[in-house]
DSSP file (Angstrom, degrees, kcal/mol; ACC not computed):
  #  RESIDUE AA STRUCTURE BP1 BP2  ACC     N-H-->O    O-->H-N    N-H-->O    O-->H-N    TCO  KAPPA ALPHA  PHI   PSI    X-CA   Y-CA   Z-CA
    1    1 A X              0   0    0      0, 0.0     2,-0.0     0, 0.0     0, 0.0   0.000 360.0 360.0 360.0 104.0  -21.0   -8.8  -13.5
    2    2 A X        -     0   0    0    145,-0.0     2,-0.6   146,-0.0   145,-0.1  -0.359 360.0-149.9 -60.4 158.8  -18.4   -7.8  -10.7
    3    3 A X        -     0   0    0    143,-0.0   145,-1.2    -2,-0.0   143,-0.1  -0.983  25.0-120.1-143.5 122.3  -18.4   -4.8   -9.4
    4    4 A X  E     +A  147   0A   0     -2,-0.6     2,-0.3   143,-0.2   143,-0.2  -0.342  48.5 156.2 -63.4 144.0  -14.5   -3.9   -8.3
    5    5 A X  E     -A  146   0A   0    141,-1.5   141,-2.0   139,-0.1     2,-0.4  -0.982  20.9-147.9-157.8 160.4  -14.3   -3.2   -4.3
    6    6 A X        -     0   0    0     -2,-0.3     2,-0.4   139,-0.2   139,-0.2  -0.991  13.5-160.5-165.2-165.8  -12.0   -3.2   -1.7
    7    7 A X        -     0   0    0     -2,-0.4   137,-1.4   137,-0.3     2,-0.2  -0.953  13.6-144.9-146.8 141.2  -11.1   -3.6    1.7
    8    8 A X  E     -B  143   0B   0     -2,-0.4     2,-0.3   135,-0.2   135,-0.3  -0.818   6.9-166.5-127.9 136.8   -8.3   -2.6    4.0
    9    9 A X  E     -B  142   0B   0    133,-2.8   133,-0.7    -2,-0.2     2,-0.3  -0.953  12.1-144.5-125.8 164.6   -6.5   -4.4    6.9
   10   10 A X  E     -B  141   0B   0     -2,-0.3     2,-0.3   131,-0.2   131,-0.2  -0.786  18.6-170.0 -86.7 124.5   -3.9   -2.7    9.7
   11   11 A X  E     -B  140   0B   0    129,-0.8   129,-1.7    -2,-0.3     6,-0.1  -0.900  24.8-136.1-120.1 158.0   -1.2   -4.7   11.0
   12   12 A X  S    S+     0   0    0     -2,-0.3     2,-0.3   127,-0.2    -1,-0.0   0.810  82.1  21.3 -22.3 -68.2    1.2   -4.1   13.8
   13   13 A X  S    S-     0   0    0    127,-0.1     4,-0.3   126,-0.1   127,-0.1  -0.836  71.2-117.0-133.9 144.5    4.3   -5.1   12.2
   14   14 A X  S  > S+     0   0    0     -2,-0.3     4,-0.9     1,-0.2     3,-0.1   0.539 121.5  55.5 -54.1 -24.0    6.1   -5.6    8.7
   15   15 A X  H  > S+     0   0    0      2,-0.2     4,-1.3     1,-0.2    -1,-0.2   0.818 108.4  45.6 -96.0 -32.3    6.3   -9.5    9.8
   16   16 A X  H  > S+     0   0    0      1,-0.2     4,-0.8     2,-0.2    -2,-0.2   0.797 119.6  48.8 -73.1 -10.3    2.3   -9.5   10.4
   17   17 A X  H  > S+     0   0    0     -4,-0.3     4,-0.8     2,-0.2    -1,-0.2   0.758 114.2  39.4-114.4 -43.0    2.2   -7.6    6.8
   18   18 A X  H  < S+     0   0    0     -4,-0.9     4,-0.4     2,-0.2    -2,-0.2   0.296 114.2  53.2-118.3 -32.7    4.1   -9.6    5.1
   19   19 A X  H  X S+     0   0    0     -4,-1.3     4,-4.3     3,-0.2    -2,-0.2   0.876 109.9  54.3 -56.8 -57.2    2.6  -13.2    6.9
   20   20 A X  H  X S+     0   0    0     -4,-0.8     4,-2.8     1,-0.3    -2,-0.2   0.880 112.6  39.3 -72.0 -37.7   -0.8  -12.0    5.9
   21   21 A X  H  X S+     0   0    0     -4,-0.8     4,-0.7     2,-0.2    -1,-0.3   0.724 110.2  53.7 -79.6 -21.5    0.4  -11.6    2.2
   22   22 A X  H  > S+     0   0    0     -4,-0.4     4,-1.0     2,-0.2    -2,-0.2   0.801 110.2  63.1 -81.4 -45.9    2.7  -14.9    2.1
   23   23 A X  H >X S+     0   0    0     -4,-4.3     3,-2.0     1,-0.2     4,-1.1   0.918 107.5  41.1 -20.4 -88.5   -1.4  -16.4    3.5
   24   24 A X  H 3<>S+     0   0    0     -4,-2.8     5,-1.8     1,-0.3    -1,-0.2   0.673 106.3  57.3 -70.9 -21.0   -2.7  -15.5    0.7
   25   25 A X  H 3<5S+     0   0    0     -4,-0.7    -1,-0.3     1,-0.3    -2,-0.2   0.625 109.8  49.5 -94.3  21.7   -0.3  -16.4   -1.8
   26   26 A X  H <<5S+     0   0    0     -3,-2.0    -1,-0.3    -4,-1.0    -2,-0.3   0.747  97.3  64.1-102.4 -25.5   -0.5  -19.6   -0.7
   27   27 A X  T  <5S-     0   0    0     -4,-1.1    -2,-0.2    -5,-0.2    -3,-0.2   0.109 120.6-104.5 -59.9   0.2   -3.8  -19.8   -0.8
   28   28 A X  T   5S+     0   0    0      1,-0.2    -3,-0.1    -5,-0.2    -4,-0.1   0.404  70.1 149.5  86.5  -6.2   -3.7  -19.3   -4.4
   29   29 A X      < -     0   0    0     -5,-1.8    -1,-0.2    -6,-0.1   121,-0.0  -0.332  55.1-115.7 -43.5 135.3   -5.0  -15.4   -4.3
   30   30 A X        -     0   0    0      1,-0.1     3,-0.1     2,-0.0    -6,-0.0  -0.606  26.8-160.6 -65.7 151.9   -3.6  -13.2   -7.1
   31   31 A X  S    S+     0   0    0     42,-0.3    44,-0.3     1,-0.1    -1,-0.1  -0.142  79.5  82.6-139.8  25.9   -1.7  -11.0   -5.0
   32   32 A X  S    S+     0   0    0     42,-0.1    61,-0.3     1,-0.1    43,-0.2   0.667  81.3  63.4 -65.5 -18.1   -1.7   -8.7   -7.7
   33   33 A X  S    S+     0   0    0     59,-0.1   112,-2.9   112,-0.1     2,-0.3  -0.314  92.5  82.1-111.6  12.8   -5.0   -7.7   -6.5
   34   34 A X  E     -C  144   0B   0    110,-0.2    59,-0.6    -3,-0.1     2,-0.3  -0.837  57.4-167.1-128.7 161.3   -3.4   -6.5   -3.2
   35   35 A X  E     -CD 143  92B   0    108,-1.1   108,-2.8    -2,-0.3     2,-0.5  -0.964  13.8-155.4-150.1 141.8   -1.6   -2.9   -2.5
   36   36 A X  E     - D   0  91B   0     55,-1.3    55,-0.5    -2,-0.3     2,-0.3  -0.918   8.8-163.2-121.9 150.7    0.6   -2.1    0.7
   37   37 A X  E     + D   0  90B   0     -2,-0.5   104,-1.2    53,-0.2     2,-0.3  -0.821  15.6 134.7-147.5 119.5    1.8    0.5    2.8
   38   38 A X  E     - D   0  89B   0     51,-4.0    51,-2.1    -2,-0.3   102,-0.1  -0.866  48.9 -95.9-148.4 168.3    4.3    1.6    5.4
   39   39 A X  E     - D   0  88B   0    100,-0.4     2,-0.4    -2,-0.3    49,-0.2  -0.169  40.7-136.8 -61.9 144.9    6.7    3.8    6.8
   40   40 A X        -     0   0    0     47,-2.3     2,-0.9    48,-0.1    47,-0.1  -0.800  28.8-107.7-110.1 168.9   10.3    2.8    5.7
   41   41 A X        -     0   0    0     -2,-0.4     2,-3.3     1,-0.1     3,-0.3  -0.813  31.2-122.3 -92.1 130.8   12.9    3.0    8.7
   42   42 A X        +     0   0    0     -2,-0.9    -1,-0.1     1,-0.2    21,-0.0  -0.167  66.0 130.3 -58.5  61.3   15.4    5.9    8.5
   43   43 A X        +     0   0    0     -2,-3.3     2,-0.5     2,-0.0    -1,-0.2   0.699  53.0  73.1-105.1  -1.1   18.1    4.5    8.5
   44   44 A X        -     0   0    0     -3,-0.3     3,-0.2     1,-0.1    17,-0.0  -0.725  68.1-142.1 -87.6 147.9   19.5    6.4    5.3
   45   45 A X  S    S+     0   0    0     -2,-0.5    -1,-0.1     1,-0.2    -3,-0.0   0.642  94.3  22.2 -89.7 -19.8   20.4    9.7    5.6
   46   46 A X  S    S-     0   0    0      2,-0.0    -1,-0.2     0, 0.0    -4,-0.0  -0.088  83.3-163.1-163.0  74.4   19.2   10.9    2.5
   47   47 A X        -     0   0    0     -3,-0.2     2,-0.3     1,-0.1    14,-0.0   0.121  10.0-141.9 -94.6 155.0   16.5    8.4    1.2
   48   48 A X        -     0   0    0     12,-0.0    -1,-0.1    32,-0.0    31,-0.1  -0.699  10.6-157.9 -69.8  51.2   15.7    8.5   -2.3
   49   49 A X        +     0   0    0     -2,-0.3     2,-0.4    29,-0.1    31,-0.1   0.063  27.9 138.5 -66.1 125.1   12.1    8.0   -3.4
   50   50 A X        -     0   0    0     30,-0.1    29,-1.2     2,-0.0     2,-0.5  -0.931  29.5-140.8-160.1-153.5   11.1    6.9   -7.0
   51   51 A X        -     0   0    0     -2,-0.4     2,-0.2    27,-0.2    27,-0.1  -0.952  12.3-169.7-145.1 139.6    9.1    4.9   -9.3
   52   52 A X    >   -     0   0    0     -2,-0.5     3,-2.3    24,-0.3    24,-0.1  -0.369  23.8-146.2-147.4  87.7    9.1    2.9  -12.3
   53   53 A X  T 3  S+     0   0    0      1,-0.3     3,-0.1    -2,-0.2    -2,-0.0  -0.210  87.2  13.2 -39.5 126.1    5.5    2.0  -13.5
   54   54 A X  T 3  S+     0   0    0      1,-0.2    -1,-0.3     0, 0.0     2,-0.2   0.363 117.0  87.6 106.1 -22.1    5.6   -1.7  -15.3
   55   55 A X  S <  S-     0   0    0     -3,-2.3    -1,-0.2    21,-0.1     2,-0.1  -0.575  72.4-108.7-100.1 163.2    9.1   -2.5  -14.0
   56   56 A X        -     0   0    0     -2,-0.2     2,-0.4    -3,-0.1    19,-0.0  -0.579  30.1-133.6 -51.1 149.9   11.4   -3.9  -11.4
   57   57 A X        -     0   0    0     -2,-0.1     3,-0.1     1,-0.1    20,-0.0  -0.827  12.1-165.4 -80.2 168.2   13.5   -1.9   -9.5
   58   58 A X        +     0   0    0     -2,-0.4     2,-0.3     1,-0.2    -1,-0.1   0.714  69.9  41.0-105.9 -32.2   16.8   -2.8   -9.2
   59   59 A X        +     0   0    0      1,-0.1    -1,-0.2     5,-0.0     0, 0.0  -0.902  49.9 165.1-128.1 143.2   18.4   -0.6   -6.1
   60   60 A X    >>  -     0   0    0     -2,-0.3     4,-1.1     1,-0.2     3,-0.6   0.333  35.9-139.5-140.0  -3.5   16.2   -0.1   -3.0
   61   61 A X  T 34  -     0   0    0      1,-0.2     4,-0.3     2,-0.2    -1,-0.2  -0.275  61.3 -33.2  64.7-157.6   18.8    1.0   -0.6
   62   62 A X  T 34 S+     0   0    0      2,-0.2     4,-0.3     1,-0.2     3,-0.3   0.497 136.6  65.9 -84.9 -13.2   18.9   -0.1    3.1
   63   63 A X  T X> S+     0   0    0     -3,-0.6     3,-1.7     1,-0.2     4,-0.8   0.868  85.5  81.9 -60.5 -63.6   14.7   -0.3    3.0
   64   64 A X  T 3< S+     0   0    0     -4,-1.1     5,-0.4     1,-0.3    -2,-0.2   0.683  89.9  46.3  -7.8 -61.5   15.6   -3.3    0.3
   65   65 A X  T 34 S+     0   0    0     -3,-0.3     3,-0.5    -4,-0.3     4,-0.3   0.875 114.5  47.4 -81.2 -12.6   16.2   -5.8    3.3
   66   66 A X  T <4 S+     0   0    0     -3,-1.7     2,-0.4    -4,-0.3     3,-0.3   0.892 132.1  16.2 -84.8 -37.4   12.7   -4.6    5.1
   67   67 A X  S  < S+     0   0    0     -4,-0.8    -1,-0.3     1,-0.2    -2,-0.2  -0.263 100.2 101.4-100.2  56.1   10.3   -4.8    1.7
   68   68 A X  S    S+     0   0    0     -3,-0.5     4,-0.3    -2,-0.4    -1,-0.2   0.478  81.0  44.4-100.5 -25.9   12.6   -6.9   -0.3
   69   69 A X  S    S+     0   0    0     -5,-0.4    -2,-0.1    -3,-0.3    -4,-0.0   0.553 111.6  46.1-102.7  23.6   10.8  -10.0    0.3
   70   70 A X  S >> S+     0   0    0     -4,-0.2     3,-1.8     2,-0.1     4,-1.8   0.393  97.8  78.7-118.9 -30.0    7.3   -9.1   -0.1
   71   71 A X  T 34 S+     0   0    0      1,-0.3     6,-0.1     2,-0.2    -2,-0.1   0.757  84.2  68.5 -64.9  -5.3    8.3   -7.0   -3.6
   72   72 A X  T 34 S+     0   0    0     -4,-0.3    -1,-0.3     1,-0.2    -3,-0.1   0.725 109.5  30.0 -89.9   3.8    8.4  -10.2   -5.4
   73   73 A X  T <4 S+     0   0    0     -3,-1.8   -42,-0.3     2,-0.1    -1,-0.2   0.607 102.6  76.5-118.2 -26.8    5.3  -10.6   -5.2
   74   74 A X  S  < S-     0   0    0     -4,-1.8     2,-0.2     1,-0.0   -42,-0.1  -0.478  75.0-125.7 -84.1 162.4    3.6   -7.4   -5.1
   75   75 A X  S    S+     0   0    0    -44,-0.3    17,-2.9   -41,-0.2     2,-0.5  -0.404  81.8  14.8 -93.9 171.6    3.2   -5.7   -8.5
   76   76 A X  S    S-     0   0    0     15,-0.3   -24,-0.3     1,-0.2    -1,-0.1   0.266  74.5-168.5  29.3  17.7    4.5   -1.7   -8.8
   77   77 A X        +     0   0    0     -2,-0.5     2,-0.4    -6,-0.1    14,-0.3   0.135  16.0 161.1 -51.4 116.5    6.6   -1.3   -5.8
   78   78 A X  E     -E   90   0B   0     12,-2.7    12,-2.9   -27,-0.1     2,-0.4  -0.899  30.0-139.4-127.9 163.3    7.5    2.2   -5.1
   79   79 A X  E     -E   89   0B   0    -29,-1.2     2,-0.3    -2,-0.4    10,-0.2  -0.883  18.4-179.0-113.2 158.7    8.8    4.7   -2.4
   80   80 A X  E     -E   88   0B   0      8,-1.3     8,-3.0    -2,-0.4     2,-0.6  -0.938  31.3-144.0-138.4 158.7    7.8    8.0   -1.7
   81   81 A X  E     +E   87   0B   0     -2,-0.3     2,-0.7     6,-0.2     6,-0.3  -0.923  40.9 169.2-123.2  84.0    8.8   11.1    0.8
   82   82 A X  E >>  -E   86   0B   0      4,-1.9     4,-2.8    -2,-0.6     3,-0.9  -0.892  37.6-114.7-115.2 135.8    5.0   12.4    1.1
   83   83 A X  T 34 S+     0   0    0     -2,-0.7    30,-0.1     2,-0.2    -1,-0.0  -0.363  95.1  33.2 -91.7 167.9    4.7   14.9    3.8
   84   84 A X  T 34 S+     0   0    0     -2,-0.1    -1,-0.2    28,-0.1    -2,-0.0  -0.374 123.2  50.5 131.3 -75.9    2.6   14.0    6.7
   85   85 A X  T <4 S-     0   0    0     -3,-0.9     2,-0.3     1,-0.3    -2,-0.2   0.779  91.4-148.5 -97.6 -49.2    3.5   10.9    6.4
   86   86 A X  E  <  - E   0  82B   0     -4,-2.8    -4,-1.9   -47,-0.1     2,-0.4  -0.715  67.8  -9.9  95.7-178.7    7.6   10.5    6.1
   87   87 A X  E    S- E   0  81B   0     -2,-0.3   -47,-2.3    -6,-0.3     2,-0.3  -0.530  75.1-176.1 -41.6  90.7    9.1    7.9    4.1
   88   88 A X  E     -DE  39  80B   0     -8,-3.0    -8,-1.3    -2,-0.4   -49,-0.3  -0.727  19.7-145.8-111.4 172.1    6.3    5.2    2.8
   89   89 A X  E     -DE  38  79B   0    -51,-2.1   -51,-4.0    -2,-0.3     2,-0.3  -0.978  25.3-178.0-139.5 108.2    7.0    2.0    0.9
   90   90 A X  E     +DE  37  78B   0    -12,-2.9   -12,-2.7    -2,-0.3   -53,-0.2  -0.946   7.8 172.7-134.7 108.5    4.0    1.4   -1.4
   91   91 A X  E     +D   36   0B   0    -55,-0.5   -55,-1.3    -2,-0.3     4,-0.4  -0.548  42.2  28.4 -93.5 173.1    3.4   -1.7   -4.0
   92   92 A X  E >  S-D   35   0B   0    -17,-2.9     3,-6.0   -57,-0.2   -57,-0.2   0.162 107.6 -31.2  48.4 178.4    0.4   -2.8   -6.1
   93   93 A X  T >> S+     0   0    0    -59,-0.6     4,-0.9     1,-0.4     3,-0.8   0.570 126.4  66.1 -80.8 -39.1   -2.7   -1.0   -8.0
   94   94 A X  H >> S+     0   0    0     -3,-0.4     4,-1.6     1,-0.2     3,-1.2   0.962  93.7  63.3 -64.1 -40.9   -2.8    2.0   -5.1
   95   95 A X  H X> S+     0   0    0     -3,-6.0     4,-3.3    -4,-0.4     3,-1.2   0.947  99.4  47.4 -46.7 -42.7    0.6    3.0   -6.5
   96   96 A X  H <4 S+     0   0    0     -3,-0.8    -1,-0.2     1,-0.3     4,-0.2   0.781 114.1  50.8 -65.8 -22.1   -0.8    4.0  -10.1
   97   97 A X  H << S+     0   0    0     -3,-1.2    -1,-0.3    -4,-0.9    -2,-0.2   0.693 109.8  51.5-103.0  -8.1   -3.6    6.0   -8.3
   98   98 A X  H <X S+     0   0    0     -4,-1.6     4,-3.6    -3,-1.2     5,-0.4   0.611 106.5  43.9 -81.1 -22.0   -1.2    7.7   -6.2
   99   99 A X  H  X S+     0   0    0     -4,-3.3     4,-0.6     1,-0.2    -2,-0.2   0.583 113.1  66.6 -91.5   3.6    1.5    9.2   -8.6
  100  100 A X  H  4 S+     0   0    0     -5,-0.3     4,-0.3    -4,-0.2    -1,-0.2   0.716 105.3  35.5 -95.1  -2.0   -2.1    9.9  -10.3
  101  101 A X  H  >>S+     0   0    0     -3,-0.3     5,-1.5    -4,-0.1     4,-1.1   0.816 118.2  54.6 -93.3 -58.3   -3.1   12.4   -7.4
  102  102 A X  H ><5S+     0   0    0     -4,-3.6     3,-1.2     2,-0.2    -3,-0.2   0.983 112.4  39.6 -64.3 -47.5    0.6   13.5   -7.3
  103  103 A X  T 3<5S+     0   0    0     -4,-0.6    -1,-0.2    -5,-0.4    -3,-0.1   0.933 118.9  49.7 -41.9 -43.9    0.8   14.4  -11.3
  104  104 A X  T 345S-     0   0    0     -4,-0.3    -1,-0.2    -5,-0.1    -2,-0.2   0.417 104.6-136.9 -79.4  -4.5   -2.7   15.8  -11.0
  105  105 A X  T <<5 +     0   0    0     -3,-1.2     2,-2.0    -4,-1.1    -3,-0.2   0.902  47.5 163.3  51.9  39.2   -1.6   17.9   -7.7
  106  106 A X      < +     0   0    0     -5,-1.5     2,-0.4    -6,-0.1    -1,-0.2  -0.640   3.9 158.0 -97.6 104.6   -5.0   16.7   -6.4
  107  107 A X        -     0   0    0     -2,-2.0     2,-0.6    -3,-0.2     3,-0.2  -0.939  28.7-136.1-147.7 119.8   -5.1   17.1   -2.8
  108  108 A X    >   -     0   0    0     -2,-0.4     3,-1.4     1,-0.2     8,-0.1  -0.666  41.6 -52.7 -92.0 130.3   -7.7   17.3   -0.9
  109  109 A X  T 3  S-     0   0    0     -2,-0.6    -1,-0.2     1,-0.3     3,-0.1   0.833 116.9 -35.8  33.0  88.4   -9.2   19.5    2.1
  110  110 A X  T 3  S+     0   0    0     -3,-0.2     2,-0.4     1,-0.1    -1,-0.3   0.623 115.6 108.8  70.5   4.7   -6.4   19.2    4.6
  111  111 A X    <   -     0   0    0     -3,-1.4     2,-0.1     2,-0.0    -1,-0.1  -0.856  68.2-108.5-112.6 151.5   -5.3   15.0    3.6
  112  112 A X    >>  -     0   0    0     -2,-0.4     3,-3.0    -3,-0.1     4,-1.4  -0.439  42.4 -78.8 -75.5 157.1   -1.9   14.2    1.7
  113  113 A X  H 3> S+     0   0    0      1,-0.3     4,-2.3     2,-0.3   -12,-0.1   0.680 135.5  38.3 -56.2 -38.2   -1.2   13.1   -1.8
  114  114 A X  H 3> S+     0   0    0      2,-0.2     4,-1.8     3,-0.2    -1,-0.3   0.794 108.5  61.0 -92.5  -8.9   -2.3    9.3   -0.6
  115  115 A X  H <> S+     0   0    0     -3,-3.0     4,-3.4     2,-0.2    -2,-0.3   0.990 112.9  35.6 -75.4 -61.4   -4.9   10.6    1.5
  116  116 A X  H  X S+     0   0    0     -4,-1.4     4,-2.0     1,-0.2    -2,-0.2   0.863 110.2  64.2 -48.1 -33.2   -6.6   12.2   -2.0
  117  117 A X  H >< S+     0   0    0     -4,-2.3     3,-2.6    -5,-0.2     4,-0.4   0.993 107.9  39.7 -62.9 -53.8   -5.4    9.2   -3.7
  118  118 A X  H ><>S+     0   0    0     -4,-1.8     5,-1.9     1,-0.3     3,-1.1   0.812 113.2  55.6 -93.9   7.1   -7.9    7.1   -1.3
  119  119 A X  H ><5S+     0   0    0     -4,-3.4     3,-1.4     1,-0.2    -1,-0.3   0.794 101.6  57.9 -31.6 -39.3  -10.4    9.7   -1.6
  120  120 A X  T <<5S+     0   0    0     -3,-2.6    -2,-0.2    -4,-2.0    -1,-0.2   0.586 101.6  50.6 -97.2  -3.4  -10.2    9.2   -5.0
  121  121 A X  T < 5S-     0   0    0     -3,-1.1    -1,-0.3    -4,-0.4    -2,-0.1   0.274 129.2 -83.4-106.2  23.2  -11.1    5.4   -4.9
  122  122 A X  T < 5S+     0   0    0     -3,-1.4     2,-0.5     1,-0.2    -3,-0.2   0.347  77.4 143.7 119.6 -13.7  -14.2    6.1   -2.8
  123  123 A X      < -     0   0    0     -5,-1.9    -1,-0.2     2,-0.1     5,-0.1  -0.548  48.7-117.4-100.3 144.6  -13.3    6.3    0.8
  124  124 A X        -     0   0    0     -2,-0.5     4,-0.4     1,-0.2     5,-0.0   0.021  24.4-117.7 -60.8 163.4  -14.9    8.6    3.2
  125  125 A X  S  > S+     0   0    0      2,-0.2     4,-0.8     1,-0.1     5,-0.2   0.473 113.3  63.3 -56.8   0.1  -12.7   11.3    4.8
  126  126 A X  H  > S+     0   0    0      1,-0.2     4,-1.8     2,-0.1     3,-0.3   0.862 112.5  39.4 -83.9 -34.5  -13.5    9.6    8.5
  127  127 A X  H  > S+     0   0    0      1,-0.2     4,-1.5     2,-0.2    -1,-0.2   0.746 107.0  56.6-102.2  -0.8  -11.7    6.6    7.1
  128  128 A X  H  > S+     0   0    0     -4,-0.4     4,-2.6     2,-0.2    -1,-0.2   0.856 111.0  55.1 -71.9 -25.6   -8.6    8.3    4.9
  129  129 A X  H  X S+     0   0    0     -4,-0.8     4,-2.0    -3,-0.3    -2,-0.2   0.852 111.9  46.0 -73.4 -50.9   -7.9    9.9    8.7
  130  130 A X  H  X S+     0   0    0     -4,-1.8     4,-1.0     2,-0.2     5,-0.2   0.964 113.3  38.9 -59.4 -71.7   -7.8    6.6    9.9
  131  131 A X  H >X S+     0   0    0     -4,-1.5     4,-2.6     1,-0.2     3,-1.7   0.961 113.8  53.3 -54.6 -67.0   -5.9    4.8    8.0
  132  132 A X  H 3X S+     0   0    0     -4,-2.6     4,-2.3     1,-0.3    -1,-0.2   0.957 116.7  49.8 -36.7 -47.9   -3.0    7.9    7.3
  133  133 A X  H 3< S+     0   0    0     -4,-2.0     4,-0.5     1,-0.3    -1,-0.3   0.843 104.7  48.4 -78.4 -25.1   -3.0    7.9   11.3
  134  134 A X  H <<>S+     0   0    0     -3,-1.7     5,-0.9    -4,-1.0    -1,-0.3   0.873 111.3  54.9 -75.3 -23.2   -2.6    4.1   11.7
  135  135 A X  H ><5S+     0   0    0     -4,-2.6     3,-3.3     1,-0.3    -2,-0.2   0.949 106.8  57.2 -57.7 -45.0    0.5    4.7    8.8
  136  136 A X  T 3<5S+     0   0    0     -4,-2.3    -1,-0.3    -5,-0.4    -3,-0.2   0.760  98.2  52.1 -55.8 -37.1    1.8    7.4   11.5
  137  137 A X  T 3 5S-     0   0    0     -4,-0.5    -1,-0.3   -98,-0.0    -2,-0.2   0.171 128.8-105.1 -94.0  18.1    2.2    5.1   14.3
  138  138 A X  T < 5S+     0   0    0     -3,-3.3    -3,-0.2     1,-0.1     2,-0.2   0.964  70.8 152.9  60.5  63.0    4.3    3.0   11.6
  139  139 A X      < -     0   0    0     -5,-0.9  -100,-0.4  -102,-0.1     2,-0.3  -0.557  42.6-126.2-115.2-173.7    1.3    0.4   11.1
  140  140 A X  E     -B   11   0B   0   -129,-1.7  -129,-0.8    -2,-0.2     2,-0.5  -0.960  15.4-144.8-148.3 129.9    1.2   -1.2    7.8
  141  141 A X  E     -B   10   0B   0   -104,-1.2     2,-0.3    -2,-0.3  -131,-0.2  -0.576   1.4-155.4-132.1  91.8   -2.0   -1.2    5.6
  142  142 A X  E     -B    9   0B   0   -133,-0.7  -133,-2.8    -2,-0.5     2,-0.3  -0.378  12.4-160.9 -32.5  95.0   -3.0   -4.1    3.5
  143  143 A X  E     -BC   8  35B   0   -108,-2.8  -108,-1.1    -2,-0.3     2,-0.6  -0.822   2.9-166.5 -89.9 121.3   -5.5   -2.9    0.1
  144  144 A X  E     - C   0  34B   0   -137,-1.4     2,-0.7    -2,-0.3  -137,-0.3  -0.925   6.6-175.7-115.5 138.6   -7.4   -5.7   -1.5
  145  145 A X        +     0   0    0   -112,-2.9     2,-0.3    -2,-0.6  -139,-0.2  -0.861  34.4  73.9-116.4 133.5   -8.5   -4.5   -4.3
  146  146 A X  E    S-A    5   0A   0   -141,-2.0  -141,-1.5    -2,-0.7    -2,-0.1  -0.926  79.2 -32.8 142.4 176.8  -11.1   -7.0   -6.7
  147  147 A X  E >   -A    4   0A   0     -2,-0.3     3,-3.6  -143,-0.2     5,-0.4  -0.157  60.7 -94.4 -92.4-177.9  -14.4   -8.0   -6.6
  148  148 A X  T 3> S+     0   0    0   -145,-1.2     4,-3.0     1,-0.2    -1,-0.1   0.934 130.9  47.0 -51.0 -45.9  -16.9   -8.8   -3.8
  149  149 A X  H 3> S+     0   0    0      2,-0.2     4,-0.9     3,-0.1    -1,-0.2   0.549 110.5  50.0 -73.7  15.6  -15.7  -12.7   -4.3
  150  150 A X  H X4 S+     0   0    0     -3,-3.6     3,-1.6     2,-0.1     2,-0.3   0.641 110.0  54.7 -83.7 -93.8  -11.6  -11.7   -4.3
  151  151 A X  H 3> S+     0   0    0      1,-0.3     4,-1.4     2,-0.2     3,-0.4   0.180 111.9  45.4 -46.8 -33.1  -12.8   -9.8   -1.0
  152  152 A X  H >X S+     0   0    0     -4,-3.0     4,-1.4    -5,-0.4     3,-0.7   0.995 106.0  57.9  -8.0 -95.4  -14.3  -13.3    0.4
  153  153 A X  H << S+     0   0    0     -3,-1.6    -2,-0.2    -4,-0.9    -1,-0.2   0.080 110.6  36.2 -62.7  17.8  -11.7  -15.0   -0.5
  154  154 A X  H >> S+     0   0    0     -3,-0.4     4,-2.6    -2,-0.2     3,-1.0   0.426 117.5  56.9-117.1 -29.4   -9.1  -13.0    1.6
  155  155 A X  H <X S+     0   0    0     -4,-1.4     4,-3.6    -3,-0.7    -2,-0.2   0.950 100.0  51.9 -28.8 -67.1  -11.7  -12.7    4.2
  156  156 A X  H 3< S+     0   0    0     -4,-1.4    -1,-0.2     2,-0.3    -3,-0.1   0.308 120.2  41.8 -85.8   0.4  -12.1  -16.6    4.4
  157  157 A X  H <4 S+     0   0    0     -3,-1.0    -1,-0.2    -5,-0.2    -2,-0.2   0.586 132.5  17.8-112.5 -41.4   -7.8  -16.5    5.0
  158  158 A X  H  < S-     0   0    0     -4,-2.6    -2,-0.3     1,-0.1    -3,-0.2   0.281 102.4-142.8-111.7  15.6   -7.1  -13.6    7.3
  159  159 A X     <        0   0    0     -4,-3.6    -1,-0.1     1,-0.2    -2,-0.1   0.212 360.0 360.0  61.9 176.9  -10.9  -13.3    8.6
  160  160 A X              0   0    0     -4,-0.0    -1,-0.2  -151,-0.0    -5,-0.1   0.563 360.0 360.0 -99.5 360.0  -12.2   -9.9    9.2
């Protein structure tokens, strides 16, 4: 029996975010099993957040050329305007648990919509703080999501 877990890394940069996840899928990881998150650059003037559960999108706007080559691979990619935070760019399994905190208006004690979302998959408030604050300095946060041997096996490519 597995028991589903996961594991978070922080990068720097959209190219370190984006390496780590071209790693693994070369390494033969489902990288369905993965979720990301970042800050988009403002460079629209009046950005357009939305969602499509199960789908492509089609139009991504001037973010398209920074995530456009990491959405093929990820599953759900969506964007969102969550305040706090700004303008994120978020693919894979975290999306579904966020637009389930947003539907559910579940927000918890002082954290934002994704901050309850990873409340809501286990994680302490010392470490939703963390993470939302590396997302604030425009860092980039890498979800593996699977059981203790997927979280190995992404271990045993990007180390800890």
């Amino acid at each position: 029996m597995s028991i589903n877990r996961s594991d978070f890394y922080i990068f720097k940069t959209h190219a370190e975010a984006e390496s780590a996840i071209r790693a693994l899928s070369q390494a033969d990881f489902d990288v369905k099993k993965l979720s990301i998150v970042g800050k988009g650059y403002h460079t629209e003037e009046h950005p357009i957040g939305f969602y499509q559960l199960g789908d492509k999108v089609k139009s991504w706007g001037a973010m398209g050329a920074l995530w456009g080559s990491v959405w093929g691979l990820l599953i759900t990619p969506a964007f969102f305007f969550l305040p706090g935070l700004g303008l994120v760019a978020l693919a894979g399994p975290l999306v579904a648990l966020l637009v389930s905190a947003l539907e559910g208006a579940v927000i918890v004690g002082g954290v934002s919509a994704l901050g309850a979302a990873l409340l809501n998959m286990g994680l302490s408030k010392d470490q939703v703080i963390k993470y939302e604050t590396a997302l604030k300095a425009d860092e980039y946060l890498l979800m593996v999501h699977g059981s203790s041997h997927d979280i190995d096996a992404v271990r045993a490519v990007l180390g800890d």
